[in-house]
C-alpha positions in Angstrom: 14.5 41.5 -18.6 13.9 39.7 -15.2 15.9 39.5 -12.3 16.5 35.7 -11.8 17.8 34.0 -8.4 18.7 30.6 -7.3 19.2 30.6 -3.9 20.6 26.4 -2.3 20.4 24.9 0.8 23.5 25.0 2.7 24.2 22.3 5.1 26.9 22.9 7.8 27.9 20.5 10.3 27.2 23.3 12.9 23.5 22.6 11.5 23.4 19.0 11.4 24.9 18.4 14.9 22.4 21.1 16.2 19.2 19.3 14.6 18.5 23.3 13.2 17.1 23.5 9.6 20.0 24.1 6.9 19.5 27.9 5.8 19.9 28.9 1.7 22.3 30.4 0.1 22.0 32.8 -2.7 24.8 30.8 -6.1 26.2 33.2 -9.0 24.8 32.5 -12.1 26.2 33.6 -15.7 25.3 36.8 -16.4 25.0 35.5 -20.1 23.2 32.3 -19.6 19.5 32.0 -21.0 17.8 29.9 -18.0 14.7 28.6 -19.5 12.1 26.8 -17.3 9.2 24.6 -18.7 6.3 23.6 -16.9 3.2 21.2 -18.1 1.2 19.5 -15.9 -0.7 17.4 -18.7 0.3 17.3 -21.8 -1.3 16.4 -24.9 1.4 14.4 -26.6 1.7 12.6 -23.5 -1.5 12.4 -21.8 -0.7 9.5 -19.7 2.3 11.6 -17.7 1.9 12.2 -13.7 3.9 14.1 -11.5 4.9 16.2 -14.3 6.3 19.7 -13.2 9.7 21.2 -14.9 13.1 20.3 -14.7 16.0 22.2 -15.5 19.8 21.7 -16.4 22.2 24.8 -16.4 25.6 25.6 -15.4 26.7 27.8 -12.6 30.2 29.8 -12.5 32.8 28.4 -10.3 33.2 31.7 -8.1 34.8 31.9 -4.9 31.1 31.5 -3.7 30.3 28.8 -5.6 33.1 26.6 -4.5 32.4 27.3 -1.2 28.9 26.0 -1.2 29.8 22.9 -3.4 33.0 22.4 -0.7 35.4 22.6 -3.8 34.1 19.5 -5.3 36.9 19.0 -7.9 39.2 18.3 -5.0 38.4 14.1 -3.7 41.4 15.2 -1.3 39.2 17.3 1.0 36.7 14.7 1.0 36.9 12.2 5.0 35.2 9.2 5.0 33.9 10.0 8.9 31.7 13.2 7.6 31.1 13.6 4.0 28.5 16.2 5.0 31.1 18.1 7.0 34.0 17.8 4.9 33.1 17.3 1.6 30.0 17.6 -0.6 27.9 14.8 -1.0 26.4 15.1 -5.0 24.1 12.2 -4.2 22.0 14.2 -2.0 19.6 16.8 -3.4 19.4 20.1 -1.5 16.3 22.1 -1.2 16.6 25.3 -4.1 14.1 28.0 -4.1 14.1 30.1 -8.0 13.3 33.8 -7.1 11.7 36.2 -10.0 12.4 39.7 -9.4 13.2 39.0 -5.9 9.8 37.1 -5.5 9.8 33.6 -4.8 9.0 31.8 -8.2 9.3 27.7 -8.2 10.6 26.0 -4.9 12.1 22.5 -5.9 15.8 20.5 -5.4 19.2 20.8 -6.7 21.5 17.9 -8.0 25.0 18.7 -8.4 25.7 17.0 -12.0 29.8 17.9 -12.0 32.3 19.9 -12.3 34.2 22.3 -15.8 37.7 21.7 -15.4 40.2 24.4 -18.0 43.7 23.8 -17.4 43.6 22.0 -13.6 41.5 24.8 -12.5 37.4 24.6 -12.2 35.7 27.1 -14.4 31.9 25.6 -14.1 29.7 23.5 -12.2 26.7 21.5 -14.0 23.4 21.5 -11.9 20.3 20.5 -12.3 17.0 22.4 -11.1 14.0 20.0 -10.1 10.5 21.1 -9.5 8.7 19.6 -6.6 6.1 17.6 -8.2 9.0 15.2 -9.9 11.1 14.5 -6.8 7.9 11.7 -6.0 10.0 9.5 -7.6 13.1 10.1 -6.7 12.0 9.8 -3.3 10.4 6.4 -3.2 12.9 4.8 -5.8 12.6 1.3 -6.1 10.7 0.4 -2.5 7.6 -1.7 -2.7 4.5 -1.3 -1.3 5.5 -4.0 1.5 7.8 -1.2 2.6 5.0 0.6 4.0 4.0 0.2 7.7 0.7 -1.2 8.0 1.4 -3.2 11.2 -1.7 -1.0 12.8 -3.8 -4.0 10.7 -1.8 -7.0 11.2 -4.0 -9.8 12.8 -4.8 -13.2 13.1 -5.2 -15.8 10.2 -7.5 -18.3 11.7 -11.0 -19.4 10.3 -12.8 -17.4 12.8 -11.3 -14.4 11.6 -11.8 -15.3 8.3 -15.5 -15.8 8.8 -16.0 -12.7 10.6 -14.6 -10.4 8.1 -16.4 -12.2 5.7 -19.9 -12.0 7.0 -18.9 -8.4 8.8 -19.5 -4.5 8.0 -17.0 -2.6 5.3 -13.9 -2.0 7.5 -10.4 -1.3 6.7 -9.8 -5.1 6.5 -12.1 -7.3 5.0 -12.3 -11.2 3.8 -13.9 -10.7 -0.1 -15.3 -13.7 -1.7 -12.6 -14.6 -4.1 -11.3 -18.0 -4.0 -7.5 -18.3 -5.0 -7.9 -22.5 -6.2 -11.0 -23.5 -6.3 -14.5 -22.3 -8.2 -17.5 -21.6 -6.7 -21.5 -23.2 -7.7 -24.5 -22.8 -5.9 -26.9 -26.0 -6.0 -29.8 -26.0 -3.6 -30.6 -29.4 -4.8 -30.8 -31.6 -1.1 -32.7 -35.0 -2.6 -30.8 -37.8 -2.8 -29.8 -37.1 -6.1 -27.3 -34.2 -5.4 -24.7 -34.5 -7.7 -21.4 -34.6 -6.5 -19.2 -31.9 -7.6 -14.9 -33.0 -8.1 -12.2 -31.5 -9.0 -11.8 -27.7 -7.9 -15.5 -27.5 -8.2 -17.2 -26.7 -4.8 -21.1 -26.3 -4.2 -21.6 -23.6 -1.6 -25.6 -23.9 -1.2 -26.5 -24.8 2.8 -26.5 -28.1 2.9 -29.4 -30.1 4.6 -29.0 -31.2 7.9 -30.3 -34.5 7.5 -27.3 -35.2 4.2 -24.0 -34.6 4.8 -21.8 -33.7 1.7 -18.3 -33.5 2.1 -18.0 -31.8 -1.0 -20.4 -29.1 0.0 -19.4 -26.0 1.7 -16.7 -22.9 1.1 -13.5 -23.4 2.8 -12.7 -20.2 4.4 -9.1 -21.0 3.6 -9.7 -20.4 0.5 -10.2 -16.7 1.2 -7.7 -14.1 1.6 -8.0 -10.4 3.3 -8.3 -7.3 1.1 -7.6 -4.1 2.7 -8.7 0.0 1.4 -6.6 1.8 -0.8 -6.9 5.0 1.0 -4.9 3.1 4.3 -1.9 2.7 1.8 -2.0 6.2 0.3 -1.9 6.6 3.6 1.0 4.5 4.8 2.9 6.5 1.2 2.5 9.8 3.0 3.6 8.6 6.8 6.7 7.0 5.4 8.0 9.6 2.7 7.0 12.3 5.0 4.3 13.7 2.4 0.6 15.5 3.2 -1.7 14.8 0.3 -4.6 17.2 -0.1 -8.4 16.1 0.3 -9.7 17.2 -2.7 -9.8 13.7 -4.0 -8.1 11.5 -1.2 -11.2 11.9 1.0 -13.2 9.5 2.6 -16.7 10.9 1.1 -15.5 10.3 -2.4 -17.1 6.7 -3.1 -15.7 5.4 -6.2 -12.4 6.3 -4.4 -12.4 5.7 -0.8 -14.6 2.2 -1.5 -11.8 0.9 -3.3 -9.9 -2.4 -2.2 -7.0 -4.6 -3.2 -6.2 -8.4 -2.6 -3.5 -8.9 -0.7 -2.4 -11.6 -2.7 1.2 -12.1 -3.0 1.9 -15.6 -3.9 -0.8 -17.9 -5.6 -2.7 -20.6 -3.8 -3.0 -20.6 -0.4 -1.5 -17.8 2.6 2.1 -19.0 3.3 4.2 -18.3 5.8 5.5 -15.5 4.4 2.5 -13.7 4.7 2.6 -14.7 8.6 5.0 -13.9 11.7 5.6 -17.1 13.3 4.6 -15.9 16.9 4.6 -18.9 19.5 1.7 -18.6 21.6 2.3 -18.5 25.3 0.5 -19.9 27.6 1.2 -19.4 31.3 0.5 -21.9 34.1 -1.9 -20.6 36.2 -3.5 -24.0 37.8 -1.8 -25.2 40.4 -2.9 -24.6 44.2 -3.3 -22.2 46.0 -2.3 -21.1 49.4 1.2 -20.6 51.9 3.1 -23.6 51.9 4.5 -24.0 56.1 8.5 -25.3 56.1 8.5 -27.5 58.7 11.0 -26.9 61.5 12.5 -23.6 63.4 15.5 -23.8 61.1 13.8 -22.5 57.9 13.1 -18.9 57.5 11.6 -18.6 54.0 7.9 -18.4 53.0 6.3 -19.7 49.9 2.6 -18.9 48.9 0.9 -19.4 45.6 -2.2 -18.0 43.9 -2.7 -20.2 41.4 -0.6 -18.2 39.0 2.7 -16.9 40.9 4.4 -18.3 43.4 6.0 -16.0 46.0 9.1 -16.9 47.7 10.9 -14.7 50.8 13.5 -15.4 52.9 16.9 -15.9 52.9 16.7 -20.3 52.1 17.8 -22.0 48.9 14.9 -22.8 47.0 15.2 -24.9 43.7 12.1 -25.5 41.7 11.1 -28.5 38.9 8.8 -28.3 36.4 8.0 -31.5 34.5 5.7 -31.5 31.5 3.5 -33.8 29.7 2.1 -32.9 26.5 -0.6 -35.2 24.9 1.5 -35.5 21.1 5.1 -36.0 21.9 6.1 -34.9 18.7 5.6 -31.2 18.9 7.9 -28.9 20.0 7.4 -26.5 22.7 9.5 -24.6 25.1 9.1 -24.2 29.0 10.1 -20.7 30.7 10.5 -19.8 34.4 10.9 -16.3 35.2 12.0 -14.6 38.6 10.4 -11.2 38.9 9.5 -10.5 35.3 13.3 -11.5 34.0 13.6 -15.0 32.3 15.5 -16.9 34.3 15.6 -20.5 33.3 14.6 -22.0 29.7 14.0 -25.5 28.2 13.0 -26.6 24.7 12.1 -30.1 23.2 9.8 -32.3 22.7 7.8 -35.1 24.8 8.3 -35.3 28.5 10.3 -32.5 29.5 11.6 -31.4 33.0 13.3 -27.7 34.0 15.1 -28.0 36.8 15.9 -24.4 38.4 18.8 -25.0 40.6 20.2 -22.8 42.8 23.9 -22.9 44.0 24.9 -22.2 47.5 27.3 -19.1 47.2 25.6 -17.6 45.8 22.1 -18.4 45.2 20.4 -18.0 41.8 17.6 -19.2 43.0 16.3 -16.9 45.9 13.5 -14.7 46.7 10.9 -13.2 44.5 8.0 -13.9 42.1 8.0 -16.8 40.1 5.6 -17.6 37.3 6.1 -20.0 34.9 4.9 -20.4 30.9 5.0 -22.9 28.0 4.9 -22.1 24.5 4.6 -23.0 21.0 4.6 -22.6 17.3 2.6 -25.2 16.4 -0.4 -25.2 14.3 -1.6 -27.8 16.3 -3.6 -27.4 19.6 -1.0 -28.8 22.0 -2.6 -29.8 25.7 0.0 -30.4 28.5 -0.5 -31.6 32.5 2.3 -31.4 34.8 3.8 -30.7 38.3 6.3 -27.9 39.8 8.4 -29.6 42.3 9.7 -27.1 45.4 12.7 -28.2 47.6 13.6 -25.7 50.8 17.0 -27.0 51.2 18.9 -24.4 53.7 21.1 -22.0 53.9 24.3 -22.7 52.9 26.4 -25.8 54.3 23.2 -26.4 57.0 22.7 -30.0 56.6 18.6 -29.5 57.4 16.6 -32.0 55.8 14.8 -31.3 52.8 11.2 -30.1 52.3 9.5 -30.6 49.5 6.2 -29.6 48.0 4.4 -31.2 44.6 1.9 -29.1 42.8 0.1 -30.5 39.7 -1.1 -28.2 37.1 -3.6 -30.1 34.3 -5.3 -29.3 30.8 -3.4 -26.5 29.9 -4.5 -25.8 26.6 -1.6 -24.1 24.3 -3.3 -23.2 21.0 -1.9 -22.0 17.7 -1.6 -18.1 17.2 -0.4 -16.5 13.7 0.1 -12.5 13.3 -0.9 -11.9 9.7 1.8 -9.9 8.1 -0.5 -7.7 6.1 2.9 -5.7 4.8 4.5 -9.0 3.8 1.1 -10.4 1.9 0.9 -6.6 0.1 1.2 -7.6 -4.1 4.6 -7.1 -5.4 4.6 -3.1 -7.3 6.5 0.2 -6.3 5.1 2.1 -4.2 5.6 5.1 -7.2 4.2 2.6 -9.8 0.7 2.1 -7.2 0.7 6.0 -6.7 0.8 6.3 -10.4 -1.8 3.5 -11.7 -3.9 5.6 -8.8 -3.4 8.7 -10.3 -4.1 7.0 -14.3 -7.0 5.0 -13.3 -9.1 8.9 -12.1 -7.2 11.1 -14.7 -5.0 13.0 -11.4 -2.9 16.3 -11.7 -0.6 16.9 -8.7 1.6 19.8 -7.7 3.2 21.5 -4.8 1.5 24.0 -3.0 3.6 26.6 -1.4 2.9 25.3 2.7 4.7 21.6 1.1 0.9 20.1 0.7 1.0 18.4 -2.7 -2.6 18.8 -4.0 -4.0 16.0 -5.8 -7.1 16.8 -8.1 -8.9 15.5 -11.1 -7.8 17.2 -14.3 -11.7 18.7 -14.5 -11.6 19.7 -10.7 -7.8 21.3 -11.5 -9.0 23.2 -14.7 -12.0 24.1 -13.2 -10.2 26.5 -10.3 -8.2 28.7 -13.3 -9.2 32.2 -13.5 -8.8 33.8 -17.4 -6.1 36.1 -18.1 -6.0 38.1 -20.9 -2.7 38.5 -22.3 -3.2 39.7 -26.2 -1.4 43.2 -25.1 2.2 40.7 -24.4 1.4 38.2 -28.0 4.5 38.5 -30.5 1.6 38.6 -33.6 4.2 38.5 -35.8 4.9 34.7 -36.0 3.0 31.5 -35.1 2.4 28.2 -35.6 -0.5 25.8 -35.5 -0.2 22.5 -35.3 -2.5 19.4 -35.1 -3.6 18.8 -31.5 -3.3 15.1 -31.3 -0.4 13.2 -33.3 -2.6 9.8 -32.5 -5.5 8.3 -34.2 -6.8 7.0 -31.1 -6.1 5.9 -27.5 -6.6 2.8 -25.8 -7.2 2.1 -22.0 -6.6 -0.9 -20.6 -5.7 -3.0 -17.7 -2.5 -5.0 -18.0 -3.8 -7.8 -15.9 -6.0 -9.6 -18.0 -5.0 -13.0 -17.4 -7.4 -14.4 -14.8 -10.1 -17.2 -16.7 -13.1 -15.5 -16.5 -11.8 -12.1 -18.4 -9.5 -14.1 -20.7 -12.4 -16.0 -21.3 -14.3 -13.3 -22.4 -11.3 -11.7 -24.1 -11.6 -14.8 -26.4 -15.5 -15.0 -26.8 -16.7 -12.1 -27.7 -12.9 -10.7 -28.9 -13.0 -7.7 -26.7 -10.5 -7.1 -24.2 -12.4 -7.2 -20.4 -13.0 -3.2 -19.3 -11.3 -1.5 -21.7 -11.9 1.7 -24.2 -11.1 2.9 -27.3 -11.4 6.6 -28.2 -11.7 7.8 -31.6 -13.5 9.8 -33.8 -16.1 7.3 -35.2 -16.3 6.4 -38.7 -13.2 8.8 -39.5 -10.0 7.5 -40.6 -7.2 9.2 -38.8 -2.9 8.7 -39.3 -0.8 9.0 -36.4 0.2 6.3 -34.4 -1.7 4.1 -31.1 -1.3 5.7 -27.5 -2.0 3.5 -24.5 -2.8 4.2 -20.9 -1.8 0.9 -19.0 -2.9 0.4 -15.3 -0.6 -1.7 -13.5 -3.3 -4.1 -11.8 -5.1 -6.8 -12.7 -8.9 -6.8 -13.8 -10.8 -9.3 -12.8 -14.7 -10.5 -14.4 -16.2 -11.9 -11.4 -19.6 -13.8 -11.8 -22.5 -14.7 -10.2 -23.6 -17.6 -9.7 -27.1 -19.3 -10.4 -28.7 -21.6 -8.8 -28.5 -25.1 -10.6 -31.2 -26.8 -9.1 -33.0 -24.5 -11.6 -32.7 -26.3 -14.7 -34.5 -23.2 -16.7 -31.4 -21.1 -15.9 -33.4 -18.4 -14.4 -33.2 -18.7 -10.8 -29.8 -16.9 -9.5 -28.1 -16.7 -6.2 -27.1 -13.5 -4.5 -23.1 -14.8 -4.3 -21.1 -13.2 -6.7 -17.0 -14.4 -6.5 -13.8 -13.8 -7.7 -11.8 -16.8 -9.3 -8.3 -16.4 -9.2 -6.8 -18.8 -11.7 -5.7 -18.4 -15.3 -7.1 -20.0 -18.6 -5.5 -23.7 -17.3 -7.3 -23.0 -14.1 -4.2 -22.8 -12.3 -4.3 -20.5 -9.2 -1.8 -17.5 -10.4 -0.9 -14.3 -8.9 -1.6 -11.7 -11.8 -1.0 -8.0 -11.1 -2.5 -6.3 -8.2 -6.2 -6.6 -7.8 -8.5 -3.5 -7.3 -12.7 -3.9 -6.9 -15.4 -3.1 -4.9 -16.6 -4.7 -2.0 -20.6 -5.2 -1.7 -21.5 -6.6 1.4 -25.0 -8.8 0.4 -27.3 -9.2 3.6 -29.7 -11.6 4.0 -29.1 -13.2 0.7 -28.7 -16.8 -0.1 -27.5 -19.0 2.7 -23.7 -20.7 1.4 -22.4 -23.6 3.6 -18.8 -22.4 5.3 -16.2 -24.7 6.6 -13.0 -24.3 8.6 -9.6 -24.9 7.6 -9.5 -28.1 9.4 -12.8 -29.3 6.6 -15.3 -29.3 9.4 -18.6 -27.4 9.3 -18.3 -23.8 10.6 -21.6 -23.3 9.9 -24.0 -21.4 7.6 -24.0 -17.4 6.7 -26.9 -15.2 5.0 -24.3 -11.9 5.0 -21.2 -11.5 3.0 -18.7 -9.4 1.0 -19.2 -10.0 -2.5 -16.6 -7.8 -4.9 -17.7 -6.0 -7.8 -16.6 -3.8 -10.7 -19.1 -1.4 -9.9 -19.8 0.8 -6.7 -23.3 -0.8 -6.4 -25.2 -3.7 -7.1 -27.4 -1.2 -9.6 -26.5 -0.3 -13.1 -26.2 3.3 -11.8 -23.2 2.7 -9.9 -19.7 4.0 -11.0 -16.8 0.9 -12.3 -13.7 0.8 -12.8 -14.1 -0.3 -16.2 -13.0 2.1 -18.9 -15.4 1.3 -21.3 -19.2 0.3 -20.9 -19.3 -2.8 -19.7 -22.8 -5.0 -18.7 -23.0 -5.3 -14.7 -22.0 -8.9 -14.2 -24.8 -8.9 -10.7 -27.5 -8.2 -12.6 -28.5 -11.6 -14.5 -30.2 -12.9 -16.2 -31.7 -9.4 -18.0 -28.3 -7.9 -18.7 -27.8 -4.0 -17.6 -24.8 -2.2 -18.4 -23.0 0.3 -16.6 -22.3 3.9 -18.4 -20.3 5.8 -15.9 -16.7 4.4 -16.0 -13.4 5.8 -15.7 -13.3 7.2 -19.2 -16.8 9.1 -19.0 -16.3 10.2 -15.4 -12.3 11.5 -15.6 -10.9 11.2 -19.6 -14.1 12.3 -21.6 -14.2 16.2 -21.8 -10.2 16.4 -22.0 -9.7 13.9 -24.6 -12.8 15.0 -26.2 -11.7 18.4 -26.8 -8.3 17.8 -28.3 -10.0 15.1 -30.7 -12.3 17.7 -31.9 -11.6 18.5 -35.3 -11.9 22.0 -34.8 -8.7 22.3 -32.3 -5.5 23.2 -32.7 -2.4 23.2 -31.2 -1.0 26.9 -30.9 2.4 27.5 -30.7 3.0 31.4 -29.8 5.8 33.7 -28.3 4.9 36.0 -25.7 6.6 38.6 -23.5 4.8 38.2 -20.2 5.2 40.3 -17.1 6.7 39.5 -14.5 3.5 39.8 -12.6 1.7 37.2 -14.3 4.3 34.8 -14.3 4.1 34.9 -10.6 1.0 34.4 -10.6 0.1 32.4 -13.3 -1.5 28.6 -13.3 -1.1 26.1 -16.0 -5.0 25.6 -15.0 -5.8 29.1 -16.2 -7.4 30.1 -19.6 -5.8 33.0 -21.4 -7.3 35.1 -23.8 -5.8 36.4 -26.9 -8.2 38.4 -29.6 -11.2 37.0 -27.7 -10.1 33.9 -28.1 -9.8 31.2 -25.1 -7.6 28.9 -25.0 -6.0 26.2 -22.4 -2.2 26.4 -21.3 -0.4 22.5 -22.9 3.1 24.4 -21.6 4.7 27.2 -21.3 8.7 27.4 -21.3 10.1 31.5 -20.1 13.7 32.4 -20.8 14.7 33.9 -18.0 17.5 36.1 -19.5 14.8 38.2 -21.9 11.3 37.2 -20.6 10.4 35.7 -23.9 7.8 32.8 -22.7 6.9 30.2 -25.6 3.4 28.9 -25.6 1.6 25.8 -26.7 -2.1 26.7 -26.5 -5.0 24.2 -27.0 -8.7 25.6 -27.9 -11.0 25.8 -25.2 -14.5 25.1 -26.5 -16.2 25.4 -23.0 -15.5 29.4 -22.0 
C-alpha cells in the first residue's frame, strides 16, 4: 500500500499581480479510488510514437478543499469577465501538478480540469486529468507553424550578390544550395561554333567562352533560393515555447545532425513578395554645398550653414525651405522627407517632378531653428537616380516687410537603389512546428523526457537504453500467472518519406519500381501475418543528380555540379513537403557560368554548395536515406551508401523484437516503493536470470500492484 499525493498549482490574484510563482496545493483524493499510472517511452505496438510519457484520468472528491482550489466551478455565477483568474477558474488553462509517492516526489506534469459530478444540485466530484511532462509538447505548440518562430536574427537581402556569395561561400547558418525551383541544369563545355542551343527550361551552365556569347548559357542566380540549418530552428522551438533541450543529440559536433539543412521554399517558382518585407530604401541628400550662407542686411539675425548633409539654422527669422526633385523615370514612385532635428517634419509622395515646400507661418513658426536633413526613398525594384535643388528664403520676423533672401543649392546623381529584407520566417515551408519536431525526432529514432531541473533530454533510443542500470526484481514477480505474447503484431515495417513527388525520385520510383530512400524490414524469406506498420517523415526527399559533361560523347567525363530540380513528373515547379539534405560545398571544381537576375553575366565560379543525401561526397558518409541507396556523386562506377537512418538509429531495436526468439511478457509485480522512485523505463530488470527490457509498466497506486510488459534483451 503506497501513500499517493497530488498536490496543484494554485493561482491567486495576490500572485499574479505580484509576478511571484503560484505555490501547490495538496487536493483530496478518494480514499477508494485505484489511481493507475502508465508510462512507455517506446513502444513496440507503436514504434513510431514520440513524446510519449503517461497520462492519467481520475476523479477527485468535491471537499470543502477541493472547491476551493477549483473556485467552485459548478457555479458560472461567480465567474467576472474582468478576471477569470481572480474570480473564477479558468479549465482551459493547465496548472503545474507534482504526484508524490510516499511523500517523495514521483512524476511532475499538468492538470486539466475535465468537469464537474453534479447529485441532486450539489457537486459530489470533479473529473481531472493528470499529464506527464513529455506530452504537454503538443499541447503547447498546438497548431503554430514553423513561420511562427523568430528567425529575424537571419533575415537579409535578396539580391544576386547575395545570392552569389552564399552560393560560392563557406557552410554558415544561411546558405544558397544549388537547387533550381524551374529550370534544369546541363553542363556542356562544348565552345566551337557548333554549341547546341539548349530551349525550354534546359540551361547549360559550363563557362562560356569569352570570344561566344550564349544567351542561353549561364545559371540564373534567381533561380536559387536560401536554405538555412536545422539546429537554428530547434533553436528558434526552444526560445519561443520557453523549452531547454539537452545536448546529447542537439549538439553541434554531431554531423549527420547539425549538417542538416532545409529549403526555404514556400511557394513554387520564383521568391515572391511574401517571402520579402517591402523596405523602401532611403537615401539621404548629402550633395549640396557646403559652407555659412551670410543674410544680407543688419535686420536678419539667423544663421544658416551646411555640410553637405545638414543644414543648420539659428536665430529667431522665418525660414521656409523647397526641395524640388527630378528623377530620371517619371514613372516610379518615391517619396521626399524633411526632418527638423531628427523628427519628420514635412512629407511628399508621387511621381515625376516633385516639389516640398516647408512653409513656415508667422505666429507661430513651424519652420525655425534647428537641423535639417533631408531624404528620398523608394520601393522600387528599379535603380531610381534623382538631381535637384533646396530652395532657402530668410523672410523676417513676423510682419517686418524685409526683403527676401534666398539661397539655391543643387544636389545631383543621387542614386536610390532597391533594398529587399528577406523574410526568412515568411519563406519557412508550411508544417507545425510539433509535426517538424516530430519528423526530427522519427527521421534519428529520438526518446525524450523531462528531467527533474525542466531540461527535456533528447537521446537516441540506443544512447537512452544504453544509460539503464539492471535491477533485479524476481523477489517482487507474482510467479503465479503470466502471459506471453508475440512481440510484434506486424509482418514488417516500412520507412518512407512522404514527399516523393519531385521528377527525378518519381522517376526512379517508376524505373526501377522502388520507392526513392526507403526500407523495408522483415525477416527474409519468412512469411509472417499481421498487418503493415509505416514510419512517415513529413518532408520531401529529393534524388539530386550530377551532371556530366556532354561534350563527352562516351558519357564518361562528369562535372563536379550536383543540383536539385524542383519540379514534378510534368516538370512543373511545385512546392512538395519540406526539404531536408546536406550541403557539400565543391572547391575548385568545374567552372559554371552565373548570371544576375537582370540576365547579365555575373561572372564565373569554381566554389559552390552542392546538396546531397549523404554527409560526404564518399560512400562512407552517413544519408538520410532509410534504406541503401547508390551515392548519386559518385558516377559513373556506382557506390552505395550502407549507413542510413535505419542501420544507424532503427536496426538493433527493430532487430530484436523481430527476432523469432522474443517475446512479449506480460507479468504482475509488487514493486517497492523504492524502486519505483527510482526506476527508468531504460533499465533492464532481471527475473530468474533472465534480462529483459521495460515496453511499459502501469502501478496501481491504491495496492502497489505494477503490471509489466517485458521484451527479451538479447544483448546483457
Amino acid at each position: 500500500m503506497f501513500t499517493l499525493q497530488l498536490f496543484i498549482q494554485d493561482i491567486t490574484k495576490k500572485e499574479i499581480d505580484d509576478g511571484d510563482p503560484a505555490g501547490f496545493v495538496r487536493i483530496d483524493l478518494f480514499k477508494d479510488e485505484s489511481v493507475t499510472l502508465t508510462q512507455a517511452i517506446q513502444n513496440v505496438r507503436d514504434i513510431g510514437s514520440v513524446f510519449t510519457d503517461f497520462t492519467r484520468t481520475f476523479t477527485v472528491p468535491a471537499s470543502p478543499n477541493t472547491n476551493k482550489l477549483f473556485k467552485h466551478y459548478y457555479n458560472s455565477d461567480i465567474v467576472s469577465n474582468d478576471n477569470l483568474l481572480a474570480s473564477g477558474f479558468d479549465a482551459g488553462i493547465r496548472r503545474d501538478a507534482v504526484l508524490e509517492l510516499n511523500h517523495t516526489p514521483f512524476k511532475k506534469g499538468q492538470i486539466r480540469l475535465d468537469g464537474v459530478n453534479m447529485k441532486e444540485g450539489k457537486p459530489s466530484s470533479y473529473k481531472i486529468t493528470f499529464f506527464g511532462n513529455t506530452v504537454k509538447l503538443s499541447t503547447l505548440m498546438g497548431d503554430d507553424n514553423i513561420s511562427s518562430l523568430d528567425l529575424s536574427t537571419f533575415n537579409t537581402v535578396y539580391t544576386a550578390g547575395v545570392v552569389k556569395s552564399k552560393l560560392i561561400g563557406v557552410l554558415n547558418d544561411i546558405i544558397t544550395p544549388l537547387i533550381t525551383h524551374t529550370r534544369r541544369l546541363v553542363f556542356n563545355s562544348n565552345d566551337n561554333g557548333t554549341n547546341p542551343i539548349y530551349s525550354g527550361v534546359v540551361d547549360n551552365i559550363a563557362e562560356q567562352s569569352p570570344t561566344k556569347v550564349d544567351d542561353n548559357r549561364g545559371l540564373s542566380l534567381k533561380q536559387l533560393k536560401f536554405a538555412i540549418r536545422v539546429h537554428k530552428i530547434i533553436e528558434a522551438i526552444q526560445a519561443k515555447y520557453n523549452l531547454t533541450f539537452s545536448n546529447d543529440f542537439f549538439n553541434t559536433t554531431n554531423t549527420p545532425y547539425y549538417n542538416l539543412y532545409m529549403w526555404l521554399h514556400r511557394k513554387s517558382g520564383d521568391v515572391g513578395t511574401d517571402a520579402q518585407v517591402a523596405e523602401p530604401f532611403t537615401q539621404q541628400v548629402t550633395t549640396f554645398q557646403t559652407g555659412p550662407f551670410l543674410i544680407p542686411g543688419g535686420n536678419y539675425d539667423s544663421q544658416i550653414t551646411s555640410n553637405g548633409t545638414t543644414l543648420e539654422v539659428s536665430g529667431t527669422d522665418n525660414i521656409n525651405f523647397t526641395l524640388d526633385v527630378v528623377p530620371n523615370d517619371n514613372s516610379i514612385n518615391y517619396t521626399i522627407e524633411a526632418f527638423l532635428d531628427g523628427e519628420k517634419e514635412y512629407t511628399k509622395s508621387g511621381t515625376g517632378q516633385q516639389q516640398l515646400e516647408m512653409i513656415g507661418t508667422f505666429v507661430p513658426s513651424v519652420v525655425g531653428p534647428g537641423d535639417y536633413t533631408f531624404f528620398i526613398s523608394t520601393t522600387s525594384s528599379t535603380q531610381l537616380v534623382v538631381t535637384g535643388t533646396i530652395t532657402m528664403t530668410v523672410i523676417g520676423k513676423g510682419g517686418s516687410q524685409l526683403p527676401e533672401a534666398s539661397y539655391t543649392l543643387t544636389f545631383s546623381s543621387l542614386t536610390v537603389a532597391q533594398s529587399q529584407s528577406f523574410n526568412i520566417s515568411e519563406e519557412m515551408p508550411k508544417i507545425k512546428c510539433i509535426d517538424f519536431l516530430s519528423g526530427i525526432f522519427k527521421m534519428f529514432n529520438l526518446t525524450a523526457f523531462v528531467e527533474d531541473d525542466g531540461t527535456i533530454k533528447i537521446q537516441t533510443l540506443d544512447s537512452f537504453y544504453s544509460a539503464g542500470v539492471t535491477r533485479n526484481i524476481t523477489d517482487f514477480v507474482d510467479i503465479t500467472e503470466s502471459k506471453i505474447d508475440t512481440a510484434l503484431p506486424f509482418k514488417e515495417i516500412d520507412f518512407r518519406f512522404q514527399g516523393r513527388q519531385s521528377f527525378l525520385a518519381d522517376t526512379h520510383e517508376k524505373i526501377f519500381n522502388l520507392e526513392w530512400g526507403t526500407e523495408t524490414f522483415n525477416r527474409s524469406g519468412v512469411t509472417k501475418d499481421g498487418s503493415v506498420y509505416k514510419i512517415e517523415l513529413p518532408f520531401e526527399h529529393f534524388k539530386f543528380q550530377r551532371l556530366l559533361d556532354l561534350n563527352d560523347q562516351t558519357g564518361n567525363t562528369v562535372s563536379s555540379v550536383q543540383f536539385g530540380w524542383s519540379v514534378n513528373l510534368d516538370q512543373s515547379p511545385f512546392v512538395g513537403r519540406p526539404l531536408l539534405f546536406y550541403p557539400i560545398r565543391v572547391s575548385g571544381g568545374s567552372s559554371i557560368q552565373l548570371k544576375d537576375f537582370s540576365g547579365v553575366s555575373a561572372g564565373t565560379t569554381t566554389n559552390y554548395i552542392i546538396p546531397s543525401n549523404v554527409t560526404t561526397l564518399l560512400s562512407s558518409g552517413q544519408s538520410i536515406h532509410f534504406g541503401t541507396e547508390s551515392h548519386e556523386y559518385i558516377i559513373p562506377n556506382e557506390e552505395t551508401v550502407t549507413k542510413n537512418l535505419f542501420s544507424q538509429y532503427y536496426r538493433n531495436y527493430i532487430s530484436d523484437v523481430f527476432d523469432s526468439k522474443n517475446r512479449l511478457t506480460r507479468l504482475t509485480a509488487y514493486l517497492p516503493a523504492k524502486i519505483l522512485l527510482n526506476l527508468s523505463l531504460a533499465d533492464r530488470l532481471e527475473i530468474n536470470q533472465k534480462s529483459y527490457k521495460i515496453n511499459s509498466i502501469s502501478t496501481d497506486m491504491d495496492n502497489g500492484k505494477s503490471e509489466l510488459e517485458l521484451l527479451n534483451d538479447f544483448n546483457a
